[in-house]
N, C-alpha and C positions, 0 to 999 in steps of 0.2 A: 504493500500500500504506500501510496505518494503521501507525504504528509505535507503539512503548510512550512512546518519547522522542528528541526532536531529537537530545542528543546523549548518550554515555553512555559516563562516565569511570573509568577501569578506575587507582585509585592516587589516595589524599589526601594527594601532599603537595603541597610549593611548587607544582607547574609543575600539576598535576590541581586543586588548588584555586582560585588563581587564576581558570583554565580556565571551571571549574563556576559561580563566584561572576560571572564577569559573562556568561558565558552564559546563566544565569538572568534574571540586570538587563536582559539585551537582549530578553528575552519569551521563551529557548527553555525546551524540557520536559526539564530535567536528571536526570540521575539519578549519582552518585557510590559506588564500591564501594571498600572497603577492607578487607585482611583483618589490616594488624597494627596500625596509632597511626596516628592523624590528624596530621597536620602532615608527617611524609615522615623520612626521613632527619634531614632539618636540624634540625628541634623536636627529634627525641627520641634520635639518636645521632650527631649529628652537630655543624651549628655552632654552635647554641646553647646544649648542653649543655656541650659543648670550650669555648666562650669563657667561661663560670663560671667553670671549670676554671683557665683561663688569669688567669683573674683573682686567685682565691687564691693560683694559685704564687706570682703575681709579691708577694703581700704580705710572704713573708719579704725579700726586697728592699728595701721600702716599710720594714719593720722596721728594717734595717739604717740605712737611710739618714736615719732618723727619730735617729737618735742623733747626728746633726748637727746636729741642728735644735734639740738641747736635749732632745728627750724621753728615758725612761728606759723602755724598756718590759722589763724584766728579767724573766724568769718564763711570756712569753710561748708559749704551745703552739698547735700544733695537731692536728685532729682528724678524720682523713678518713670517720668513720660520720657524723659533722654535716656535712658537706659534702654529703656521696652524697642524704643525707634533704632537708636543704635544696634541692638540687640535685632529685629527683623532686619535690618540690610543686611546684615551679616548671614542672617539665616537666607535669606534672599540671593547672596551670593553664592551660596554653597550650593541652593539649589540647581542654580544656573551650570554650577562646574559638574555637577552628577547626571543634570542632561550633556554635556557635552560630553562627558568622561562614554556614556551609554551609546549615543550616536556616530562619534569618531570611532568606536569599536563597530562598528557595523550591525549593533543590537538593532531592532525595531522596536520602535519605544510605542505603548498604547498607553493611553490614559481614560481610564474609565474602571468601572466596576466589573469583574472576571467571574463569571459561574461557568462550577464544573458543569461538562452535562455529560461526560462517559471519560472510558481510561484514556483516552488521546482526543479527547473533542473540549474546547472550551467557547464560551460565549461573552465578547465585552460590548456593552451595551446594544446588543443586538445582532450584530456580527459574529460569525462562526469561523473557527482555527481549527487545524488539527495539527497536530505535534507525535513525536516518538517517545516524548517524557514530558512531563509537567512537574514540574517545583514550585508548591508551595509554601511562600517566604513570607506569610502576610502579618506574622507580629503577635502584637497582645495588646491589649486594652486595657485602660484603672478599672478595678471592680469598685465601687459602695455600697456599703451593707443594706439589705432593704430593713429601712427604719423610716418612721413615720418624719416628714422635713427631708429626705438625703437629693433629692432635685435644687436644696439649696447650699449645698456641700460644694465646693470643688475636686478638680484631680490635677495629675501631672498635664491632663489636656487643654485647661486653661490657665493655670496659673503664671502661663507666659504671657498669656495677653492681658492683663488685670490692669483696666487703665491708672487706677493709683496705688500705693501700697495702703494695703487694711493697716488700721492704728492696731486693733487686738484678731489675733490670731489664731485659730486654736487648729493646732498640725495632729492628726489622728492615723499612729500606726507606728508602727516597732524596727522596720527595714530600711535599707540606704535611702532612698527616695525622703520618708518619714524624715532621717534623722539630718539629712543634707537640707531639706527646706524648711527645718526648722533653726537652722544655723543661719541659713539665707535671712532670712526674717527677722531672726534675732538681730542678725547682724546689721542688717536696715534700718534697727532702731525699732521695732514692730514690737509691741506686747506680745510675746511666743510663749503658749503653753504646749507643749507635747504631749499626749494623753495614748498611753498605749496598756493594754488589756494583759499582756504578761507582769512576768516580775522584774524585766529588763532588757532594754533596745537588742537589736542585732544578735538576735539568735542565733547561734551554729559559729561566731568569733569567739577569737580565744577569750574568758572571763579577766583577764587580766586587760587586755583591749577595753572592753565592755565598763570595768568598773572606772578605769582614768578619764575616758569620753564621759562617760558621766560626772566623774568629779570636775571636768574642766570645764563641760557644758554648763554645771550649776555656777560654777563661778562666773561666769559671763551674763548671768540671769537668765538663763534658760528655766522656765518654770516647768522641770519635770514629774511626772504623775503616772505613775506607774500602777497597775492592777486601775485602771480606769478604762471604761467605755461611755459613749452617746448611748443614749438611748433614744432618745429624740430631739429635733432642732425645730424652734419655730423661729418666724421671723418677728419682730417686734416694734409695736408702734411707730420710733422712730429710725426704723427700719435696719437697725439694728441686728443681728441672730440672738439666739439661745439657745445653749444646749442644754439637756437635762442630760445628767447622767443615769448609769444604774443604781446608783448606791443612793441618787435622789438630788446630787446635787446639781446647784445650775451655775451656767457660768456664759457671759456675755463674749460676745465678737465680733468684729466684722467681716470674721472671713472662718470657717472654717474647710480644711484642707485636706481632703482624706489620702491615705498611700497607704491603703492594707489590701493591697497586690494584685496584681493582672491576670485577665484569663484569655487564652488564643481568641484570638478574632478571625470565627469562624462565620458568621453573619450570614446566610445567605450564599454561603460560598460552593455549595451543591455537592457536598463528599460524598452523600446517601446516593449521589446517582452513578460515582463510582465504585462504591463498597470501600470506602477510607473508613476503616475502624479509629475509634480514638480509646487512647487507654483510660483506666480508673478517673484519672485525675482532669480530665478529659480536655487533653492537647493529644495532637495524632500521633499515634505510635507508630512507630519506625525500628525496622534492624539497625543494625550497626555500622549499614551505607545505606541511610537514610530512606530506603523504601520502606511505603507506606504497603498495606494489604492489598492496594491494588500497585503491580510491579512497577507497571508503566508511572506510577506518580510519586514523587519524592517529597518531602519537608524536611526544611533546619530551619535552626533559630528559634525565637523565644516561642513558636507554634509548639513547639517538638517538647518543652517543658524540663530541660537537660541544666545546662548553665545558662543563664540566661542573660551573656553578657556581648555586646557589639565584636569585640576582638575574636569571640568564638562562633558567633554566626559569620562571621568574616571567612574563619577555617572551615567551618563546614559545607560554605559555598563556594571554598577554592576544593575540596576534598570533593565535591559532588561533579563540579565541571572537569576537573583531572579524572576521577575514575570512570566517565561516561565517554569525555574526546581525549584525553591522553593517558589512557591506564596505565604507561607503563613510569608515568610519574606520580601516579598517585598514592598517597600513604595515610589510614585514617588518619581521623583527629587524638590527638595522645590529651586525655581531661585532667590527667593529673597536673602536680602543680601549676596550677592556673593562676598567676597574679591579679588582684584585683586592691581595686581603691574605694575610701567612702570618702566623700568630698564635705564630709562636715569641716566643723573650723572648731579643732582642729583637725585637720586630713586623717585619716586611716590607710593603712594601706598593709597587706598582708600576704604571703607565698605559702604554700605548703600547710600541715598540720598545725594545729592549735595544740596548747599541752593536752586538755583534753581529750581531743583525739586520738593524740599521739597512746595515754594511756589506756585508750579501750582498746587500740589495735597492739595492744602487749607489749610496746616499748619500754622499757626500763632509760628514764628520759632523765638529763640535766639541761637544768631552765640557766637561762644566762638574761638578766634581767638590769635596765638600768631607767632611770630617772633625774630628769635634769633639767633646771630653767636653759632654753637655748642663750646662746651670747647677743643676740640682736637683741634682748631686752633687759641685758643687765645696764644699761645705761637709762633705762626706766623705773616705773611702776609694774609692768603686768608681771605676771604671775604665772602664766601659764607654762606648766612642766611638760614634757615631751616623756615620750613612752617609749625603748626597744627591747626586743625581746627575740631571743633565739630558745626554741626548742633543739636539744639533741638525741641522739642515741647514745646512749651510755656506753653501749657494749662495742659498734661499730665507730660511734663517732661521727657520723651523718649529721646532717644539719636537715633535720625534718621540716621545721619550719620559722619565719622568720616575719614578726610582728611592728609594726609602728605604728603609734599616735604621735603627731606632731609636723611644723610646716615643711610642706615637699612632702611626703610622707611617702605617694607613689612616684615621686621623679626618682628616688633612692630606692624603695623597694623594687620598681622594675631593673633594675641592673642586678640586683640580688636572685632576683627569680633566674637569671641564664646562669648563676653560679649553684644554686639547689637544683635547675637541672639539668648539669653537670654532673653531679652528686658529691657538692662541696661537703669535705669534714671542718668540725671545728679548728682542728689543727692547719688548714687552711685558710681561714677567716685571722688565725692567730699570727701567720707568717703574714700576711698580708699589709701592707705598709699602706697607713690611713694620710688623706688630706688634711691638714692641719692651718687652721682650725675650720674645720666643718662639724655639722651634725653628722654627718654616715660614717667618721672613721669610729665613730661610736663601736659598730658594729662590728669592726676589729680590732676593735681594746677591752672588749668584756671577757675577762679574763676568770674571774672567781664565780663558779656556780652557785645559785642561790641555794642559801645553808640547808632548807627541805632538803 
């Protein structure tokens, strides 16, 4: 059978473009559909509009700390309508580069909304394709609880375009997303309460990460509130919010900000008319080269419900295009040490096992542990201590994992991560001759295992 195109990509952003871009390089007949912005989540409400963001809070900081240094900046304002505008050109830019990036590759680019309608037939707004594969790369979306008021909630999907900053805030939910814009906010000068339903943010991070983020977040007046939920929101006379909680209490806002997690954005996307099973948790299940139940159709990225990070739908859409037109470059994706960042303030950033972990999977572990105001603010007031932390193997000496709280946090751990997988021992990190003075030679000067 003649199809319309080798392969055909239903989603542009990270993981679908990729995808397209070298599947075209390898000589196949692509074709790309999109029905809202080029670039995916991550371009245009997600990490690169957040890390702007994360940028400017942190300048009242940079203000602060500038007056140690001799400067005078008295007078200083800011202005969240020049942000938000700044901040769309920008995104506006990018999107222009991910059409061209698509087109100079010889991709067909559609824009419109994509239903499956069989294992090689797709339809975008009307219009019928056929293909020899289909990948589906179409993302995830904010869930909000269903509670009585959550239509007057926001998500990660508006909170870029919010024409002013809200005075009080109230950020609902435990994960990066949560604890990054409630840093945003705080750091804006916003009334920021955090209100999450466990016993503490960032589940599955090392506890020693978990407890410094929080002692440095309260220092900055981050009103944290732990074992809380909404129960309900109304909106109030002088239009105003209200949340009630469950425990009965209420508490005023002008903004409240949900991030308690995403589910595939499946919408109308017609998998039932090709037999696409989805697993338990219900994002499409997939083998281990990403076909889905029906062969001819494949998904990665945050659909697939794996890691659900931009750098890894990246891999899995260079890993899907190399084993379909160049198998004999193709190598799965390896998930272990995976480096990742939380863009709170102060940054996170972390490689490998946690001690915890390290302890369930039987390691016999020495913690190399330090704490310390950085030197950019001993000529100040702040206050804020910085976090490293190395897990090891006792027996082997491996450096399992390798933890920060503190500024740069992922410009230093990512260099770390090509040395854990490597399979750096500590006696490596020990021979290694640090820059002086930086924060990272930290991390080969910890010398004395903590006494546990």
């Amino acid at each position: 059978m003649a199809f319309d195109f080798d392969l055909f990509v239903i989603g542009a952003g990270s993981g679908g473009v990729r995808a397209s871009r070298f599947a075209a390089g390898f000589g196949a007949r692509v074709a790309v559909a999109e029905s809202r912005y080029l670039g995916g989540t991550c371009v245009n409400v997600g990490c690169v509009p957040k890390k702007l963001m994360v940028y400017g809070a942190h300048v009242a900081e940079e203000l602060e700390q500038a007056r140690g240094f001799g400067w005078s900046l008295d007078g200083a304002q800011f202005d969240w309508p020049t942000l938000i505008a700044n901040k769309n050109r920008e995104i506006q830019r990018l999107n222009g580069i991910y059409r061209n990036l698509l087109v100079n590759s010889g991709v067909t680019l559609l824009e419109g909304h994509t239903r499956i309608l069989g294992p090689h037939e797709v339809e975008v707004d009307g219009r019928r394709y056929s293909a020899e594969h289909i990948l589906i790369a179409v993302g995830g979306w904010p869930q909000v609880p269903e509670i009585p008021g959550r239509e007057l909630a926001i998500t990660s999907n508006e909170v870029f375009h919010l024409a002013q900053l809200p005075r009080r805030v109230l950020v609902v939910g435990g994960g990066y997303i949560a604890v990054e814009f409630a840093s945003i906010f705080n750091g804006f000068g916003a009334q920021t309460t955090l209100l999450y339903r466990g016993e503490r943010f960032l589940r599955g991070f090392d506890e020693a990460v978990r407890c410094h983020l929080e002692e440095e977040l309260g220092k900055k007046g981050l009103d944290l509130q732990f074992n809380s939920d909404i129960e309900r929101i109304e909106r109030q006379a002088d239009g105003s919010l209200c949340a009630t909680l469950r425990d009965g209490r209420q508490l005023e806002a002008d903004c409240v900000f949900y991030a308690t997690g995403r589910r595939p954005m499946l919408d109308d996307l017609g998998l039932e008319n090709a037999g696409v099973a989805l697993d338990a948790r219900g994002f499409i299940a997939v083998d281990d080269e990403y076909r889905t139940s029906a062969p001819s159709i494949l998904a990665i990225g945050d659909v697939i419900g794996r890691v659900q990070l931009t750098p890894v739908a990246l891999a899995e859409g260079m890993a899907v295009a190399r084993r379909l037109f160049r198998p004999e470059e193709y190598r799965p994706v390896d998930y272990a040490l995976i480096p990742t960042a939380v863009f709170s303030l102060p940054n996170i950033a972390t490689v490998g096992l946690s001690e915890q972990q390290a302890r369930e999977q039987g390691h016999a572990v020495k913690v190399f542990e330090s704490r310390f105001r950085p030197m950019k603010l001993t000529l100040g007031d702040g206050q804020e201590r910085t976090l490293m932390k190395l897990v090891v193997d006792a027996d082997s000496d491996r450096v399992l994992g390798c933890h920060m709280v503190g500024p740069e946090a992922g410009e230093i751990v990512q260099g770390l991560a090509v040395a854990l997988k490597a399979g750096a021992t500590k006696a490596l990190f020990d021979e290694t001759i640090g820059i002086h003075p930086t924060a990272a030679e930290e991390f080969v000067t910890l010398r004395s295992p903590r006494a546990d």
